[in-house]
N, C-alpha and C positions, 0 to 999 in steps of 0.2 A: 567781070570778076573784080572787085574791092582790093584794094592794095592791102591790105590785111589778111584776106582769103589766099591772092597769091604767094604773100610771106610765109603764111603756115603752109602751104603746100609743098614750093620749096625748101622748109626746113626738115620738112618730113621724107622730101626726097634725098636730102644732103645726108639725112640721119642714116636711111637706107644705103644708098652711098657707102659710107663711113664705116658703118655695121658689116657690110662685104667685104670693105678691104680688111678689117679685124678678121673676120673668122678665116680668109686665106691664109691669115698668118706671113711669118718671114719665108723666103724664097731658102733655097739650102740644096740647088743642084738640081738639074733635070730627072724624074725618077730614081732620086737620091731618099734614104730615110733623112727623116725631118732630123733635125740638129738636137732637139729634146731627146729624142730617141738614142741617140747615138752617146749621147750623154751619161743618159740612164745606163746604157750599155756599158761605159768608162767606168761609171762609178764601181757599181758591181764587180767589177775586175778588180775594181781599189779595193774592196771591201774586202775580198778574195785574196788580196796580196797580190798577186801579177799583175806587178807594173808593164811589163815588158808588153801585156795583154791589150793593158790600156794605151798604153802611146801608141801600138801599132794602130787602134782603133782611131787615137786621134790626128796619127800621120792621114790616115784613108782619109777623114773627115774633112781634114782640112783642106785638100786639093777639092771637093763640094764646098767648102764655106764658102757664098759669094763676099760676106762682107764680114766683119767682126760684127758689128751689133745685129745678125742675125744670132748670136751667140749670149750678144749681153741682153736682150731682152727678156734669158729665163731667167734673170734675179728679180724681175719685176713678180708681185703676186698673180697666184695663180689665175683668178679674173683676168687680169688682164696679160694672158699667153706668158704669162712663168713658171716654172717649175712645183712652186709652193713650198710647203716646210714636207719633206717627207712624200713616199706614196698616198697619202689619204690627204683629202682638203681637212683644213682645219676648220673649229664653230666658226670662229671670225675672219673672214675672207680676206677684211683690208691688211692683216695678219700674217697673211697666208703666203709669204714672200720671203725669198733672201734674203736678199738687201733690207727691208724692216727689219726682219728678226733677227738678225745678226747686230742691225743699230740699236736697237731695244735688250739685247743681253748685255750689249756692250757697256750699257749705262749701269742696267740693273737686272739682275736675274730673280724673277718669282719666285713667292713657292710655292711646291704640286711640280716642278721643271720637272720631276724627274718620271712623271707621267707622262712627258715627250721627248723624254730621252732618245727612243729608237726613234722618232719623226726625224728629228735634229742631228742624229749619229746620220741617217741620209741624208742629209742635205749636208752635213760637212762633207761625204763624200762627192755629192755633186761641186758641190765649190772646189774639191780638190781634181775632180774632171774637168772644170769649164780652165782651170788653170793648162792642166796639160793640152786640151784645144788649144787653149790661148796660145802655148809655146809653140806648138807642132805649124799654127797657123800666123806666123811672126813675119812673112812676108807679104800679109796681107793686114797687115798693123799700120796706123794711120802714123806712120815712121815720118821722118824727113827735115830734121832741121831742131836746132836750139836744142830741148833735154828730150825730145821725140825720137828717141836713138833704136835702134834693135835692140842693142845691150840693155837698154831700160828695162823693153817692152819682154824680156827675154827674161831680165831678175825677176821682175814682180808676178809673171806667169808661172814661173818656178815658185817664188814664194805662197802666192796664190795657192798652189796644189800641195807642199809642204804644212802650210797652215790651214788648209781645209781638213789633211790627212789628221792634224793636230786635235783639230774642233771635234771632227766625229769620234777620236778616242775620249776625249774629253765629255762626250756628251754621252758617252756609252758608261764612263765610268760611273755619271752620274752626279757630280760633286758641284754644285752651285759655284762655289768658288772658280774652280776649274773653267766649267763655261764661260763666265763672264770673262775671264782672264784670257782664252782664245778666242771668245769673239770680239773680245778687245782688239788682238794684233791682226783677225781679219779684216775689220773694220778698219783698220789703221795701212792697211794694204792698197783696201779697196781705195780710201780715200787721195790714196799719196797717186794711186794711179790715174785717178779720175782727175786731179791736180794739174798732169801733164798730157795724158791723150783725151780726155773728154773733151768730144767739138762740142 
């Protein structure tokens, strides 16, 4: 075999490889629902109004979290194992994400937004579920030293969930302005916390 024939073989096998650890997904407890799931489930209590519904759901959850970024990787687009904008994928996949779409209102809001009003009114309730995970699951926060405190990790989990609850009224209302203006102080959440606990 040619040193070229063997390079393509093993790149095809590392791709294979690579492909399997993606579609297993984050780990989230031994016959535990997936953390997406459980998510979904939070939100919908949000939506609902029964907070008391949702923390209880994300106290359960969080004794299953193995890690915190089995949590933060559904801000990533739906391709690649996040949540996406909403129950339905969107046309544009690369799009199709939290974290994008909340950086991209942040800047500037379209127009036609209010054709994904309801996509984005869920997805502000997911952001305001992944916040009360975040909180209920503050013992397993990569805590310990310098501005890495609980009390940090504790505020911006609460505001997380305050300012998702914010976004999805906002995106329900409808009002470009509006939107841009809470994905502004999401965005500005996300950022301050990624600042101090992002390894």
């Amino acid at each position: 075999m040619t040193t070229k024939v063997r390079m393509c073989v093993a790149g095809v096998m590392l791709a294979a490889v690579l492909g399997l650890i993606s579609m297993s997904g984050p780990s989230f407890g031994q016959g535990k629902k997936d953390v997406d799931v459980v998510v979904k489930e939070m939100a919908d209590e949000l939506k609902k109004g029964d907070k008391a519904k949702a923390k209880k759901l994300a106290d359960d959850a969080a004794k299953n979290l193995d890690e915190i970024s089995d949590m933060m990787h559904l801000f990533r687009p739906r391709n690649k194992g996040g949540l996406g904008v909403g129950r339905n994928p969107l046309a544009n996949p690369a799009k199709d994400g939290i974290e994008v779409m909340i950086r991209d209102l942040a800047r500037d809001v379209p127009g036609g937004i209010a054709k994904q009003a309801a996509a984005l009114e869920e997805m502000g309730y997911y952001i305001a579920a992944m916040g009360e995970l975040a909180n209920a699951a503050v013992g397993k926060a990569p805590t310990g030293g310098g501005k890495k405190t609980k009390k940090a990790w504790t505020e911006m989990s609460e505001d997380m969930r305050v300012l998702g609850l914010a976004f999805a009224k906002a995106s329900a209302a409808k009002g470009a302005q509006e939107i841009k203006t809470a994905a502004g102080k999401v965005n500005a959440n996300c950022n301050k916390c990624h600042s101090i606990f992002k390894e």
